[in-house]
GUKOL-792808 format. One record per residue (C-alpha): residue number from 1; residue in one letter; x negated, y, z negated. Coordinates in Angstrom, 1 decimal, m for minus. Layout:
! GUKOL-792808
> NUM | a | X | Y | Z
...
END
This chain:
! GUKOL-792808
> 1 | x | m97.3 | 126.5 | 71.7
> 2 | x | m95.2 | 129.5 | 71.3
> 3 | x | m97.0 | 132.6 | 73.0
> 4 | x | m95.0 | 134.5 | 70.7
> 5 | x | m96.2 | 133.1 | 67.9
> 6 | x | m98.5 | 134.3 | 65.6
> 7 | x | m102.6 | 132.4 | 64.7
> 8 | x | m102.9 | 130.7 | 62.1
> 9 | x | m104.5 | 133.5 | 59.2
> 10 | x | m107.6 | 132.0 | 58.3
> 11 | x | m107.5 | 132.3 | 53.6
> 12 | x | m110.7 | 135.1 | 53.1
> 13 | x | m113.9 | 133.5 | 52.6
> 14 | x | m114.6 | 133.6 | 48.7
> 15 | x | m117.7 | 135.4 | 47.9
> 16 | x | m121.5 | 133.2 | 48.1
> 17 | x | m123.3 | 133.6 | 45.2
> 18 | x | m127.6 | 132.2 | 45.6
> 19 | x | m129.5 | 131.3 | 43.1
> 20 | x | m133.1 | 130.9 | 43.8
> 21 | x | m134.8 | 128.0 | 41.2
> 22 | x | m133.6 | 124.9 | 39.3
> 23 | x | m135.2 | 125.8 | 35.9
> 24 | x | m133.3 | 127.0 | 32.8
> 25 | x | m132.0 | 130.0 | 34.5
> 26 | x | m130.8 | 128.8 | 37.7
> 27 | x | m129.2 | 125.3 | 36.4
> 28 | x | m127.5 | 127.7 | 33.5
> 29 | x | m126.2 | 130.3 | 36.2
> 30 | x | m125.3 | 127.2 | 38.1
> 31 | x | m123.1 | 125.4 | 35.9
> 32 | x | m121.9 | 128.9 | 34.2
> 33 | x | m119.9 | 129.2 | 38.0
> 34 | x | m118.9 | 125.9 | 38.5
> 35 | x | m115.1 | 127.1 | 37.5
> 36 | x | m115.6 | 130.4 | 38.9
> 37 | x | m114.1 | 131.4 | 42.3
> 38 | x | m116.9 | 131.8 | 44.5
> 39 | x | m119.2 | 129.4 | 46.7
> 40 | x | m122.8 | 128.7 | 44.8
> 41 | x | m126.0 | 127.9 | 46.9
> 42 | x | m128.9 | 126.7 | 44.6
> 43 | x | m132.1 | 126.8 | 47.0
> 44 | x | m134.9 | 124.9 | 44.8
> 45 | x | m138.5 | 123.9 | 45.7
> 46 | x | m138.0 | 120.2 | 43.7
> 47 | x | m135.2 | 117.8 | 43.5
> 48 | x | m135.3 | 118.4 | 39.7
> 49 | x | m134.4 | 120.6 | 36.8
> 50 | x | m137.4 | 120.8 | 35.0
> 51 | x | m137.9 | 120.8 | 30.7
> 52 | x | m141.3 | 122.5 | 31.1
> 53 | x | m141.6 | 122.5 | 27.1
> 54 | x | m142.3 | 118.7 | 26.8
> 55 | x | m144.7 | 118.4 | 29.9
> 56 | x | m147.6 | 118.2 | 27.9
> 57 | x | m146.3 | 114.8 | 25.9
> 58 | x | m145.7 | 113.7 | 29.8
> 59 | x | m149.4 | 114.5 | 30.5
> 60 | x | m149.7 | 112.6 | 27.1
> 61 | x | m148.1 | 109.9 | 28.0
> 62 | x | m145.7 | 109.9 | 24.6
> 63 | x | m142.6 | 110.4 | 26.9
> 64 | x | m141.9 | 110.0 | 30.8
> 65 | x | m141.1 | 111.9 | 33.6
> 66 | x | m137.4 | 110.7 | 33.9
> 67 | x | m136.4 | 111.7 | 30.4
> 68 | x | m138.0 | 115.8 | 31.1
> 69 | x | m137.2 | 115.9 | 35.2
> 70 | x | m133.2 | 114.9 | 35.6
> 71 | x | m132.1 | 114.9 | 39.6
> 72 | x | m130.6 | 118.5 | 40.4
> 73 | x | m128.1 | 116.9 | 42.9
> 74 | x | m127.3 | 114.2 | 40.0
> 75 | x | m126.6 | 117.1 | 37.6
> 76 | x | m124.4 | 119.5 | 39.8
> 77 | x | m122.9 | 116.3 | 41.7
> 78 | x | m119.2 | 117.1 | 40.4
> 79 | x | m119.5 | 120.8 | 41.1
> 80 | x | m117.6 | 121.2 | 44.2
> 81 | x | m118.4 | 125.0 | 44.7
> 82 | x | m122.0 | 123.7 | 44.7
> 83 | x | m124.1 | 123.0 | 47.5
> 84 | x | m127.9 | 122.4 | 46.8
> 85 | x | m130.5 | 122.8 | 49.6
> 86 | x | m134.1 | 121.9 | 48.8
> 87 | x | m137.0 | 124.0 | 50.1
> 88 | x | m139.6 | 126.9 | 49.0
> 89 | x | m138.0 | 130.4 | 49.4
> 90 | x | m140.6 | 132.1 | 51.7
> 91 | x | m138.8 | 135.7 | 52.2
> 92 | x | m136.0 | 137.5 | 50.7
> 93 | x | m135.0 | 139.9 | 53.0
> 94 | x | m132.2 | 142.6 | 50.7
> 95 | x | m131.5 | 145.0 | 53.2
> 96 | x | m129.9 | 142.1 | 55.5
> 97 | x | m128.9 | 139.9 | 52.4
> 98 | x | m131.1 | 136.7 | 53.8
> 99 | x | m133.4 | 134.1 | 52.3
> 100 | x | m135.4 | 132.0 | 54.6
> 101 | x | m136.6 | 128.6 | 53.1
> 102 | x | m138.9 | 126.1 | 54.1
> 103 | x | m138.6 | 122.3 | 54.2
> 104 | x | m142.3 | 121.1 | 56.0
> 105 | x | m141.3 | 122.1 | 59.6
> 106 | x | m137.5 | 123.1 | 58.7
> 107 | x | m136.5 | 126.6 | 58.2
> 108 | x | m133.2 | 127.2 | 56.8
> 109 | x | m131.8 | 130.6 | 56.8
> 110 | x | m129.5 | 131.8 | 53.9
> 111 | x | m127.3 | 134.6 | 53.2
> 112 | x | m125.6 | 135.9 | 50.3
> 113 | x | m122.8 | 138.0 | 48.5
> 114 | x | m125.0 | 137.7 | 45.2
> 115 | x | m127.9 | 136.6 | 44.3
> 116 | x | m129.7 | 135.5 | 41.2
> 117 | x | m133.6 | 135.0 | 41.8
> 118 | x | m134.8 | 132.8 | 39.0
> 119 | x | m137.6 | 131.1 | 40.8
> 120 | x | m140.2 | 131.4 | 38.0
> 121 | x | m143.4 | 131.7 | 37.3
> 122 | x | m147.3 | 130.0 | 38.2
> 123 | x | m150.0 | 129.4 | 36.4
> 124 | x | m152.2 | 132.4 | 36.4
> 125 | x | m156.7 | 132.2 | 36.4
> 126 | x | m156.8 | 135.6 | 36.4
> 127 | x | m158.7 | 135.9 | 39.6
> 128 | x | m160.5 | 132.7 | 39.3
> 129 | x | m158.4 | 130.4 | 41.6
> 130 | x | m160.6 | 128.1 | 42.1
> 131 | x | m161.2 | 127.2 | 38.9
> 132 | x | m158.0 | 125.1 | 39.6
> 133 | x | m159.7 | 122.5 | 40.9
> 134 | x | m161.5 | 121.4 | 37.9
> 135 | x | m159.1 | 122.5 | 35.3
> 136 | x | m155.2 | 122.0 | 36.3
> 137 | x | m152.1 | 123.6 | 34.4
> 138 | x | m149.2 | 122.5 | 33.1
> 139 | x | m146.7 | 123.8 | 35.2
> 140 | x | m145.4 | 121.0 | 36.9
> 141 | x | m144.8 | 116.9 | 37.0
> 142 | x | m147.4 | 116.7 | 38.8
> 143 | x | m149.7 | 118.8 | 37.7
> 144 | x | m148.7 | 116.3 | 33.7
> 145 | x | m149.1 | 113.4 | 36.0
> 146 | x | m152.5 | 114.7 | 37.2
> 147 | x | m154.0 | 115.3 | 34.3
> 148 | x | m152.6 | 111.9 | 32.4
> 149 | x | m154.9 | 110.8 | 35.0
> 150 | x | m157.7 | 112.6 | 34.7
> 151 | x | m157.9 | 112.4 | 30.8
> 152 | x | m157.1 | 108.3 | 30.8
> 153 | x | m159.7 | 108.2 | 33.8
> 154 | x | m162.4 | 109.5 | 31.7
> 155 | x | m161.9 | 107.2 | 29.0
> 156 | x | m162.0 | 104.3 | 31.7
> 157 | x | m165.4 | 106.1 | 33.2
> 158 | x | m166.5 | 106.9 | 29.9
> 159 | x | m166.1 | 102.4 | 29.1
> 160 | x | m168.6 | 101.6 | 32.3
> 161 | x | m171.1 | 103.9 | 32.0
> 162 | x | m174.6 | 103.2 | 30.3
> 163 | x | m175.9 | 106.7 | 30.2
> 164 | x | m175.6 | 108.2 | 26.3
> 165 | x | m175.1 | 112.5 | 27.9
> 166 | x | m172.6 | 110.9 | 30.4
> 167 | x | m170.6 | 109.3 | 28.0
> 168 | x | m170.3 | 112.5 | 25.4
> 169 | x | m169.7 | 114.6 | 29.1
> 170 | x | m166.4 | 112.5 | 29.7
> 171 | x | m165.5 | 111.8 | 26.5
> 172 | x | m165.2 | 115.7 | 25.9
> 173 | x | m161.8 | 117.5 | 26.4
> 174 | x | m162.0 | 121.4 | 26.8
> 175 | x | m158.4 | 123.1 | 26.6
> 176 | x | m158.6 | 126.7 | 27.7
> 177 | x | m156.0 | 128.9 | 26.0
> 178 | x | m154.8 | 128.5 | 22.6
> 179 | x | m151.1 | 129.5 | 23.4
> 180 | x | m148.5 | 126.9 | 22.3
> 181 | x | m149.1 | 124.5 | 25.3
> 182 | x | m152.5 | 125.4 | 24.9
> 183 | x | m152.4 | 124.2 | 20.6
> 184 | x | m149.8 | 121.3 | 21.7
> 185 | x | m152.1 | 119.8 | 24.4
> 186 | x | m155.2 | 119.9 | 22.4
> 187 | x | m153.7 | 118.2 | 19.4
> 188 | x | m151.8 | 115.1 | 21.6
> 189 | x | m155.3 | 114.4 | 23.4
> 190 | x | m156.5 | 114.5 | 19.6
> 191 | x | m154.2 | 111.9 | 18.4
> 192 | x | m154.3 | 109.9 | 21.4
> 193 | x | m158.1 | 109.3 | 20.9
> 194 | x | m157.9 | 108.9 | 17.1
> 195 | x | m154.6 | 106.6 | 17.0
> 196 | x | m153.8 | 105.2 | 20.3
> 197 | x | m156.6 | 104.1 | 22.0
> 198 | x | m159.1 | 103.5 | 18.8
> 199 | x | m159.2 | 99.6 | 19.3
> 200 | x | m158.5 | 99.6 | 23.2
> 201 | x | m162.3 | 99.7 | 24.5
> 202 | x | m165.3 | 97.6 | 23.8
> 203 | x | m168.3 | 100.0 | 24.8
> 204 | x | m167.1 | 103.2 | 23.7
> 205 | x | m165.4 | 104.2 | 20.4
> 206 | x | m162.4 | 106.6 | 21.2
> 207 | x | m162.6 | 108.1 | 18.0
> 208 | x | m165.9 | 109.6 | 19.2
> 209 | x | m164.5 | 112.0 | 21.3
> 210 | x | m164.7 | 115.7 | 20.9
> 211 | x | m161.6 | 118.3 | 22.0
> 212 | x | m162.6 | 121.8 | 22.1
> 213 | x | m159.9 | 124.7 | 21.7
> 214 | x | m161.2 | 127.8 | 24.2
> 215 | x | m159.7 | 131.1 | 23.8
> 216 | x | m160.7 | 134.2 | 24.5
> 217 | x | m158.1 | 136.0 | 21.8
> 218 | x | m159.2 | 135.7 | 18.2
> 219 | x | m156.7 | 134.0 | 16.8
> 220 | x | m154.7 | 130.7 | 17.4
> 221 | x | m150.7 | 131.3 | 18.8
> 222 | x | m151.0 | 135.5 | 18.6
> 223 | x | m146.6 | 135.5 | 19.3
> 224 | x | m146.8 | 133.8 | 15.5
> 225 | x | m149.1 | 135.7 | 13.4
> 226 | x | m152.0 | 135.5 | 12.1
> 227 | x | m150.7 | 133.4 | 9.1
> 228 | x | m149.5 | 130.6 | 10.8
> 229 | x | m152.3 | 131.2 | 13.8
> 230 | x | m154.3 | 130.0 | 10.8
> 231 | x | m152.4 | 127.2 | 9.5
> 232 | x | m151.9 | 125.9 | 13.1
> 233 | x | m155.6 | 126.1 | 13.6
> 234 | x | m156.5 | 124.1 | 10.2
> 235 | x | m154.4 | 121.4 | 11.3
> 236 | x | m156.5 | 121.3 | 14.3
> 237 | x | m159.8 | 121.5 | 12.4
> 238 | x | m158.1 | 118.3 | 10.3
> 239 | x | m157.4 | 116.5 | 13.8
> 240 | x | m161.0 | 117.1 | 15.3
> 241 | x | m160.2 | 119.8 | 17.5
> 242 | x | m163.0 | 122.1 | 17.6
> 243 | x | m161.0 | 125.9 | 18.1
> 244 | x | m163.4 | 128.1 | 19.5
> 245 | x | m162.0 | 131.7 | 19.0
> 246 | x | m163.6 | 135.0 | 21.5
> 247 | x | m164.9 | 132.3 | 24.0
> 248 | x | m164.4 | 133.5 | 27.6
> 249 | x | m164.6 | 131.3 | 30.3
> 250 | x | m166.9 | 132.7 | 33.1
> 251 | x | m167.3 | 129.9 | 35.7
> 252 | x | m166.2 | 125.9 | 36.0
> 253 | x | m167.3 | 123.2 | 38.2
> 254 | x | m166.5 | 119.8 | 37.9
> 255 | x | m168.5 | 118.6 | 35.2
> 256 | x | m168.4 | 121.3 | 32.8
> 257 | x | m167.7 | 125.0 | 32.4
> 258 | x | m169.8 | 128.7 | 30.9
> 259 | x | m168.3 | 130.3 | 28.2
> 260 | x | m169.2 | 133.9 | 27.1
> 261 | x | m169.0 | 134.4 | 23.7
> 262 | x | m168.3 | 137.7 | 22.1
> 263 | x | m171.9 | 139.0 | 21.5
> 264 | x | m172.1 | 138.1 | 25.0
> 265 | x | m174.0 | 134.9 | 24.9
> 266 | x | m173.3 | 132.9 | 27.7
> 267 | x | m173.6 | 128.6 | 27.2
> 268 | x | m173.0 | 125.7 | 29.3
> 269 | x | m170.2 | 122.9 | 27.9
> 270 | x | m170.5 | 119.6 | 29.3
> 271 | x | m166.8 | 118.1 | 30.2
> 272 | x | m165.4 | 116.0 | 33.0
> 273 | x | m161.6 | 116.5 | 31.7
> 274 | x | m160.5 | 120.4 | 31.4
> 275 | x | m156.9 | 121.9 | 31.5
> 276 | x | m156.1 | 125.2 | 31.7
> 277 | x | m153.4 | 127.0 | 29.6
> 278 | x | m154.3 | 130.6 | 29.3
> 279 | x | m152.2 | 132.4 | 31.3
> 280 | x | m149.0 | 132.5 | 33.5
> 281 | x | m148.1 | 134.8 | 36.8
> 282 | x | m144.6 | 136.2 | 38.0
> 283 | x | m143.8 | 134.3 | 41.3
> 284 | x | m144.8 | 135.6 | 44.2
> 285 | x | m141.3 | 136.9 | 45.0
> 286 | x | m141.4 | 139.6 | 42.6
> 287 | x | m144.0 | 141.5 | 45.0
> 288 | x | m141.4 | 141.0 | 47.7
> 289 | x | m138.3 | 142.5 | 45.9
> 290 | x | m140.9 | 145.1 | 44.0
> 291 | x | m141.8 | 146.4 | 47.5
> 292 | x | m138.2 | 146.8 | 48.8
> 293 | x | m136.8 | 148.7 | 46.0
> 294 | x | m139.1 | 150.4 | 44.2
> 295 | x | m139.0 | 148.5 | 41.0
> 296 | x | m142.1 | 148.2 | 39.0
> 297 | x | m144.5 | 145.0 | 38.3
> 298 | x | m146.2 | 144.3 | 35.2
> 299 | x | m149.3 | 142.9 | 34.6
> 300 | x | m148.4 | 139.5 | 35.3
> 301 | x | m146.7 | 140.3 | 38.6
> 302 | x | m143.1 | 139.9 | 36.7
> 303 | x | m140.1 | 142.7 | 37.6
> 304 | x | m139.1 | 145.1 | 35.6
> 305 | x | m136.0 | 145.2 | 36.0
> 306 | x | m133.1 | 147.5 | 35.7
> 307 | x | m131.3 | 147.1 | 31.8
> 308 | x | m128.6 | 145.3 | 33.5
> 309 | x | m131.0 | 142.2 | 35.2
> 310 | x | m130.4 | 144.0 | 38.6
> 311 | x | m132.6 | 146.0 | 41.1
> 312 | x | m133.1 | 149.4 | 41.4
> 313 | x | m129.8 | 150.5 | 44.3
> 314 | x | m129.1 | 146.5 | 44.2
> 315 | x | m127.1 | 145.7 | 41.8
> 316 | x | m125.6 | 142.5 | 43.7
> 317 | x | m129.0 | 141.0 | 42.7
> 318 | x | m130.3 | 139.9 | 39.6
> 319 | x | m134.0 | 138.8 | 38.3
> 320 | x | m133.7 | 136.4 | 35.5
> 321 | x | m136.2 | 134.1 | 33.5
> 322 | x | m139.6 | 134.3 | 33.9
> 323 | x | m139.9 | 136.6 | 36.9
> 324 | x | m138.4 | 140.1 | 34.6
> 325 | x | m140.1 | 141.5 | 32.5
> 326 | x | m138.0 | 143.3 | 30.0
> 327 | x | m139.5 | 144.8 | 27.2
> 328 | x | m139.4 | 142.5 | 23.8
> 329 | x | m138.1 | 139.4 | 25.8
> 330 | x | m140.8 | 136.7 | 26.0
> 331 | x | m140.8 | 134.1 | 28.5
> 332 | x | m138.9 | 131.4 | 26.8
> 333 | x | m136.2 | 128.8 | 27.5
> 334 | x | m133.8 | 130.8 | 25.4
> 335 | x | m134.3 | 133.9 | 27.4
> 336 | x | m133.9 | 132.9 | 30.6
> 337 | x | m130.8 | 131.0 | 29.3
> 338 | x | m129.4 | 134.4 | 28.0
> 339 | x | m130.2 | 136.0 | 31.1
> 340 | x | m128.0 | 133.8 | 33.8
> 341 | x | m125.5 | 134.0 | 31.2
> 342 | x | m125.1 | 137.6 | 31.2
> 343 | x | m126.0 | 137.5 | 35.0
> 344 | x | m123.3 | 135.1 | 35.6
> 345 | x | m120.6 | 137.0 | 33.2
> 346 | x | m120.9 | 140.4 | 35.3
> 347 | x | m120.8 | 138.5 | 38.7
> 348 | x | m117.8 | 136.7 | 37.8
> 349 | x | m116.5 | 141.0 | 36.2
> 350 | x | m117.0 | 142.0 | 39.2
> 351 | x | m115.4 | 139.1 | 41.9
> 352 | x | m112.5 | 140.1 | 39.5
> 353 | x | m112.2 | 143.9 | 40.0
> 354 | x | m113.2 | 144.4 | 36.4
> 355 | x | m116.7 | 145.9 | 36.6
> 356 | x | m118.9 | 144.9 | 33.4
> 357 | x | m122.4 | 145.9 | 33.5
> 358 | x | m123.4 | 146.3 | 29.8
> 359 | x | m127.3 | 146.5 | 29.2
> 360 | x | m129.2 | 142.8 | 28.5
> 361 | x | m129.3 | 142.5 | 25.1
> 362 | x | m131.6 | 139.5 | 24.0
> 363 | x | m130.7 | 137.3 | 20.3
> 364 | x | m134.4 | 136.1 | 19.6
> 365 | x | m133.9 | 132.9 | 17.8
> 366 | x | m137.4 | 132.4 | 17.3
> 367 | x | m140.1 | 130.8 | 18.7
> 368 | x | m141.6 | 127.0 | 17.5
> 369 | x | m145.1 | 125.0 | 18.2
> 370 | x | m145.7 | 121.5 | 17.6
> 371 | x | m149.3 | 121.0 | 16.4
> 372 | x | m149.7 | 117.0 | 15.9
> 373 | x | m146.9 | 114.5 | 14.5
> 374 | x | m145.6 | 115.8 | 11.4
> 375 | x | m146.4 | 118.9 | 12.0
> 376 | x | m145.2 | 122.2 | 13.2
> 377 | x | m144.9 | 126.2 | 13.2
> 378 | x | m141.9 | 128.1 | 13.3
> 379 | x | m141.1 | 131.9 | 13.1
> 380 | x | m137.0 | 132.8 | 12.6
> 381 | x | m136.3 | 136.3 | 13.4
> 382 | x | m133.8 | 137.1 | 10.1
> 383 | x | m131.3 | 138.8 | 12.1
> 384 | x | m130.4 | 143.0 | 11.3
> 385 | x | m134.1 | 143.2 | 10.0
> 386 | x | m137.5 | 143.6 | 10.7
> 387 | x | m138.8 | 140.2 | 8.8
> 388 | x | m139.3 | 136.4 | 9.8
> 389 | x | m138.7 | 133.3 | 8.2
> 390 | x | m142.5 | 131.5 | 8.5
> 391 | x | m142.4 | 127.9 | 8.2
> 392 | x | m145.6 | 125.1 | 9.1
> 393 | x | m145.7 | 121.6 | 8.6
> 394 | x | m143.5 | 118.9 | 8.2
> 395 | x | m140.0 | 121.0 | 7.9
> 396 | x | m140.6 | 123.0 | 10.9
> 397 | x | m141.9 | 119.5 | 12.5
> 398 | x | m138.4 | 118.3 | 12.2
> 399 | x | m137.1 | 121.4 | 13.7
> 400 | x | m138.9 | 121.7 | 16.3
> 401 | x | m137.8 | 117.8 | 17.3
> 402 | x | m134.1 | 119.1 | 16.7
> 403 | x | m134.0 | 122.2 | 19.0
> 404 | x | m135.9 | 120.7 | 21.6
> 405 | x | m133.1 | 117.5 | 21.5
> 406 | x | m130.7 | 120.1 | 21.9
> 407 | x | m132.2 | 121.6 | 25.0
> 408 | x | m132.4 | 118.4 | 27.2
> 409 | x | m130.2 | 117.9 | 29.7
> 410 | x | m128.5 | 114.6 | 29.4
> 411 | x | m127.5 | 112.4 | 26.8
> 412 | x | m129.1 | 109.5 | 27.8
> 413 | x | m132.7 | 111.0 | 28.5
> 414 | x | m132.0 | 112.5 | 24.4
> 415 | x | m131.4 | 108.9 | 23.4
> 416 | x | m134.8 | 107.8 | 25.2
> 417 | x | m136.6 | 110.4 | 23.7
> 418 | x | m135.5 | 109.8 | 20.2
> 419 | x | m136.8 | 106.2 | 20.8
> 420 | x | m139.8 | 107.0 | 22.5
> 421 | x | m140.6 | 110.0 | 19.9
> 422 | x | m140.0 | 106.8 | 17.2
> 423 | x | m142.6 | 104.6 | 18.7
> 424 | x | m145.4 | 107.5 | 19.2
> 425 | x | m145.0 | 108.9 | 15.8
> 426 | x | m144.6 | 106.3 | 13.6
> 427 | x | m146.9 | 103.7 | 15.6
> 428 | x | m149.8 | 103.9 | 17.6
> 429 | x | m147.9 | 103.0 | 20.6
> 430 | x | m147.3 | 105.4 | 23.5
> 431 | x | m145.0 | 104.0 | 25.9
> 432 | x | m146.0 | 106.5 | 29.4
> 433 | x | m149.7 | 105.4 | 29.9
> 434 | x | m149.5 | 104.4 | 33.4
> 435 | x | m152.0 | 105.8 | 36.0
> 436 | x | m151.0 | 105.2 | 39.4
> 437 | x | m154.0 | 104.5 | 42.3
> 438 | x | m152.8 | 108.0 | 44.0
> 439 | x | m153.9 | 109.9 | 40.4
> 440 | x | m157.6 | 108.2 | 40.9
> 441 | x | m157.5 | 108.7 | 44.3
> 442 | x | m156.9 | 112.3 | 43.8
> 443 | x | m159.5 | 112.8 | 40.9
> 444 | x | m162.1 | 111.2 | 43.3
> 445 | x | m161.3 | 113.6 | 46.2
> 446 | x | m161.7 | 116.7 | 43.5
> 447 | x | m165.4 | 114.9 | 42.5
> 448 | x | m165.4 | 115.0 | 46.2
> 449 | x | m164.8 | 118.4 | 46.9
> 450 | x | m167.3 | 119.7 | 43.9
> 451 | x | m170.3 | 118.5 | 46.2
> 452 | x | m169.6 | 119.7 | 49.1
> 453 | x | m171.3 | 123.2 | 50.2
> 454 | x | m168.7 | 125.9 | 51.0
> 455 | x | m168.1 | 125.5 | 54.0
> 456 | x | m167.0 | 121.6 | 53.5
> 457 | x | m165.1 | 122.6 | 51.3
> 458 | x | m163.2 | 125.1 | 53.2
> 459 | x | m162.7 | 122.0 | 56.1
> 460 | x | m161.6 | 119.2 | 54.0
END
């Protein structure tokens, strides 16, 4: 080699943009910079993107796992600006711009140019953590895998038992919170019971069994009004469901649960099966960027962040989805779409010397809640006013199937939803009713647990 000659210049390394979570704001902020020129790192806890909305007809066993979970890797496969590393994010560290993520044993350090934090959000007990035990959310695939198995166990219970107040114990369903998963869950358990499963036991008579609605609000779905609160909660009352309205619950164990009502009455209901929908809190990552900046968390531990997405004297990161809280923005699919959108637009201004960090402005396009088969409630935002377009029943039933179509990822899980959607709602068949040995397993380790004293529970 020539000593005279010059090295070989090395091309500038593009800028590396992280996003933290697989959900509808990272996979949006993902495939949003698939063209853009910058390297992308999507650090996720599961090798899926995740259609939360449609967990509960998992749980339900009307559609599976597959259709609402597509691979991650599968999905951002072609993007070659893409890598995907899989592993919970344990510290974000801004002033050295570094994420450190955990694999089991493996700790993967991270660092970054920008970053969008879009991890999500946890099911909140307000304080009562234990109470998880007994009465799981619906957060995850395996938390609708868990309880598919609990609430098909206690039908199978329910069969081989000879005992009258053991039978009416398992063969009651308690849904805490009347929110939309909360209204959606208790009517699919509803049907289940009353259509699927009528003829499939000898010794017990499905139709028997009693679902109970617990809220501590008083009224069903408070985002939709009280008109079509009501009109949910009648189609309920036609179902079976027993909506119990000002009901708080107190304390849980295994077989059953104390409610306080509101004149402060406090009474015992008997039920194996319980899941809990009543609440949600901001991942645990909001605390971390909250205490390095300054920025402010509300009640439910979300950020509120700066009008642009970004934190306070960090504008190179941005807090999307469930974790900010930004007033008059709910906690929706369509919001945290919105979000990486305008997160990814002013990343993308701003790799290109042309600055653009116009305020978050959010188009509500309304909000929708399935309450049984041919039957829904929708509220439409009419744009440029301060009114709503309030539909129930069978029209906003066909809606709600259309705009949730629209949001799955993948053609082919659409096509097998349509077909699986077909068999549920116009037969008595549900296609998903598989309980695996690990599901029994796991209930029997909870039944387990619940008779222990403290202290064995604490070891095992």
């Amino acid at each position: 080699m020539n000593a005279d000659a010059s090295p070989t210049q090395q091309p500038p390394a593009r800028p590396h943009v992280v996003i933290i979570g697989s959900g509808f704001g990272g996979l949006t902020a993902a495939r949003r910079l698939r063209r853009a020129d910058v390297d992308v790192t999507v650090i996720a806890r599961t090798t899926h993107h995740l259609f939360q909305p449609l967990l509960y007809q998992v749980a339900t066993g009307v559609v599976s796992e597959g259709q609402i979970a597509p691979s991650l890797r599968t999905l951002l496969g072609t993007h070659r600006n893409t890598r995907v590393i899989l592993g919970e994010v344990e510290t974000i560290d801004l002033a050295h711009r570094t994420i450190e993520s955990r694999l089991l044993d493996r700790v993967t350090h991270t660092t970054y140019d920008r970053l969008i934090v879009a991890a999500g959000a946890d099911q909140s007990y307000f304080g009562n953590d234990r109470f998880a035990e007994f009465a799981p959310g619906l957060k995850t695939i395996d938390d609708a895998l868990e309880l598919r198995g609990r609430i098909l166990g206690a039908f199978e219970q329910a069969e081989l038992s000879t005992d009258a107040a053991e039978r009416e114990r398992l063969l009651t369903f308690v849904v805490v919170g009347a929110g939309a998963t909360g209204v959606e869950m208790a009517g699919q358990i509803a049907e289940m019971a009353g259509r699927t499963l009528r003829d499939a036991f000898r010794s017990i008579d499905p139709t028997d069994t009693k679902v109970i609605l617990l809220d501590a609000a008083d009224s069903v779905l408070p985002p939709f009004g009280r008109k079509l609160g009501a009109r949910a909660a009648e189609r309920l009352g036609e179902l079976g469901v027993d909506v119990q309205l000002g009901a708080m619950v107190v304390d849980m164990d295994f077989h059953g649960l104390m409610v306080k009502d509101p004149d402060g009455t406090i009474r015992r209901i008997e039920s194996q099966c319980k899941v809990w929908s009543a609440g949600v809190a901001g991942n645990p990552l909001g605390a971390q960027l909250a205490e390095q900046t300054g920025a402010e968390l509300d009640r439910a531990g979300r950020v509120r962040v700066e009008p642009d997405l970004t934190l306070p004297d960090h504008p190179e990161v941005f807090v999307i989805g469930d974790m900010m809280s930004v007033e008059g923005v709910p906690g929706m699919a369509p919001a945290a779409i919105q979000a990486a959108q305008h997160a990814t637009h002013a990343i993308v201004a701003d790799i290109r010397g042309r600055a653009d960090r116009r305020p978050f402005t959010y188009w509500d396009k309304g909000s929708m809640a399935t309450v049984s088969r041919f039957s829904a409630v929708a509220r439409i935002p009419i744009p440029g006013t301060s009114k709503s377009i309030e539909m129930s029943g069978f029209v906003a039933w066909i809606g709600w199937l259309f705009l949730h179509l629209i949001y799955l990822v993948g053609f082919r899980n659409r096509f097998l939803t349509v077909v699986d959607w077909l068999f549920a709602f116009t037969t008595r068949e549900r296609t998903q009713l598989v309980v695996t040995e690990q599901q029994v397993f796991a209930r029997n380790a909870i039944h387990h647990l619940d008779i222990l004293t403290d202290d064995d529970r604490r070891a095992a």
